[in-house]
N, C-alpha and C positions, 0 to 999 in steps of 0.2 A: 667105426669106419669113417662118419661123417668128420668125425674132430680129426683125423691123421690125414683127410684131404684139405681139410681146411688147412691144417698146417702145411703140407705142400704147398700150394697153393700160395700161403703165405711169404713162404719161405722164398719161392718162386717171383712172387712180384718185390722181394726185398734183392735181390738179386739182381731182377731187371732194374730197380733202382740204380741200385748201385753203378752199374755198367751205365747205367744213363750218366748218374753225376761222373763217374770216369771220365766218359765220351767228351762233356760238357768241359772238365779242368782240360780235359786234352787239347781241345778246340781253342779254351780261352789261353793256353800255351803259345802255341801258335800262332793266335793273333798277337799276341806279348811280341814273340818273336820275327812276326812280319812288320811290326812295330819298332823295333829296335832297326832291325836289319833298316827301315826306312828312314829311322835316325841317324845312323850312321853315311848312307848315303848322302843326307841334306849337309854332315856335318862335313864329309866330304869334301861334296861341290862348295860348300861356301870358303871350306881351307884354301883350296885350286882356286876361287874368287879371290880371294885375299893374299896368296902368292902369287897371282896377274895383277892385283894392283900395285903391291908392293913393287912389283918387277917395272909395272911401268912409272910409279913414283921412283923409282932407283933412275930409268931412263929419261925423267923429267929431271932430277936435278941434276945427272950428268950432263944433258945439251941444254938445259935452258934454267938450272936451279941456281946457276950461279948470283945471276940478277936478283931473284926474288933474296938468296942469299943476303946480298949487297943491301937489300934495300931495308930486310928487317934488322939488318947492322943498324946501319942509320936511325930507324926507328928507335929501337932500341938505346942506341947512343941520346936520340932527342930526348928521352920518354929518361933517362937517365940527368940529362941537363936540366930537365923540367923539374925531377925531385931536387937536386942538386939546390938549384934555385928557388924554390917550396921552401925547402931545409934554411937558408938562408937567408931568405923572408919572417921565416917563423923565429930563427934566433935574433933577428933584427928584432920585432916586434917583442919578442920578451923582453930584451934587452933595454929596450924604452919603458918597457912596460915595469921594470924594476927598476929602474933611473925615475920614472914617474912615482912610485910606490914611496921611492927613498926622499925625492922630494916635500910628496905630501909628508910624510914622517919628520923631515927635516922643519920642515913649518909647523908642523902642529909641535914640537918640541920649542922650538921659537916661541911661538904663540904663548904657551902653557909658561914657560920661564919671565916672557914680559907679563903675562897676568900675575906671575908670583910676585915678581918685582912692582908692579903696580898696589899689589895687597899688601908687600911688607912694605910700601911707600905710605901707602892708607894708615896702615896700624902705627908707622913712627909718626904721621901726624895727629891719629887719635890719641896716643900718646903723651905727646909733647903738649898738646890743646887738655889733657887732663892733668901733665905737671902745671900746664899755666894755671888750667882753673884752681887747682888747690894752693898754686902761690897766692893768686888773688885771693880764695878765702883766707889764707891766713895771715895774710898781710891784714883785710879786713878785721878778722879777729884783733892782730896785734892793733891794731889803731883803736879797736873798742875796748880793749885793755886799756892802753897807753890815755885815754880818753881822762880828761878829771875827772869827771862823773865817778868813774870807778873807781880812782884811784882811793887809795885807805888816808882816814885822818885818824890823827889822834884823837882818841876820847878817856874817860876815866878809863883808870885798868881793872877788869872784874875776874874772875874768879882764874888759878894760875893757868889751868886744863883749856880754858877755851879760848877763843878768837880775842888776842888782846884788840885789836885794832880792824872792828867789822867795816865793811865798808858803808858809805852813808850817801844816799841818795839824795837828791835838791828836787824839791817840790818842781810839780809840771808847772810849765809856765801857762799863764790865763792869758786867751787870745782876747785879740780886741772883739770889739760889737762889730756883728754885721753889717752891712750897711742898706739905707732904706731898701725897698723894693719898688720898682718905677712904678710911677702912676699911668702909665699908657694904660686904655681903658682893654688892649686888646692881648698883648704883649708882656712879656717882664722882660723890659732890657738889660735890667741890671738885678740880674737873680744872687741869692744871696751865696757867697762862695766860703764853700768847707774847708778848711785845713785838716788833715788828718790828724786823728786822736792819739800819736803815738807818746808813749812815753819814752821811746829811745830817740835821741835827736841822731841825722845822720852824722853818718863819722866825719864829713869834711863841716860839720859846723861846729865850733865850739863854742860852750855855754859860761857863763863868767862864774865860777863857783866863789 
């Protein structure tokens, strides 16, 4: 008996639940939809706002929008001349600005062709100053060839294979004596002078063979 009232009981307050949460979605419906309905309203009046301005934005530029018209013409037209002339400025300024570009370029091509001409000017005279110097040595040479000293004398003839006719050197010549060395007790005015030891005499002297 006791567990079939409990279940009543049970069953009873699950029920009143129930109808409560009903009551509760029903309620929070209805506020949804006093909610809306007030949406509608606002969105309303603010359309009927916005077709009173409109209306009178229509009524401003018929009596008085011509002027404002007029004048953002104008605007407009300045605010057009103003690029216009930007645009025109800026192609000027490039325009220079690759005129100046093409210059520098023009000059350093300048520049770079007189340094070449400068350097192939250098190397034909380092050139020409190294055909010189080898003429002068070999002219030198030829002159110490052509020199008696060198030239070949006859001598007996020795064996058929080798050097008939060797060439023959003239003893060096013996310099004279120095001469004294001064007596100044402090001084040598007269110091004793060297001639150099060589065995080759220069080529512009010749010796009497």
């Amino acid at each position: 008996m006791e567990e079939e009232e409990e279940e009543e009981e049970k069953e009873e307050e699950e029920e009143e639940d129930k109808e409560e949460e009903e009551e509760e979605e029903e309620e929070e419906e209805e506020e949804e939809e006093e909610e809306e309905e007030e949406e509608e309203e606002e969105e309303e009046e603010e359309e009927e706002e916005e077709e009173e301005e409109e209306e009178e934005e229509e009524e401003y530029i018929t009596y008085k929008g011509k002027e404002k018209e007029e004048k953002e013409k104008e605007e407009k037209e300045k605010e057009k001349e103003k690029e216009e002339k930007e645009k025109e400025e800026k192609e000027k300024e490039e325009k220079e600005k690759e005129e100046k570009e093409k210059e520098e370029k023009e000059k350093e091509e300048k520049e770079k062709e007189e340094k070449e001409k400068e350097e192939k000017e250098k190397e034909k005279k380092r050139k020409r100053r190294r055909r010189k110097k080898r003429r002068r040595k070999r002219r030198r040479k030829m002159k110490i060839k052509t020199h008696p000293i060198y030239q070949h004398q006859p001598t007996h003839p020795t064996h058929p294979h080798t050097n008939i006719n060797p060439p023959t050197r003239t003893p060096t010549p013996t310099h004279p004596p120095h001469p004294p060395a001064s007596t100044h007790p402090h001084t040598n005015i007269n110091p004793p002078t060297r001639t150099p030891t060589s065995t080759h005499p220069p080529a512009h002297q010749h010796q009497p063979t």
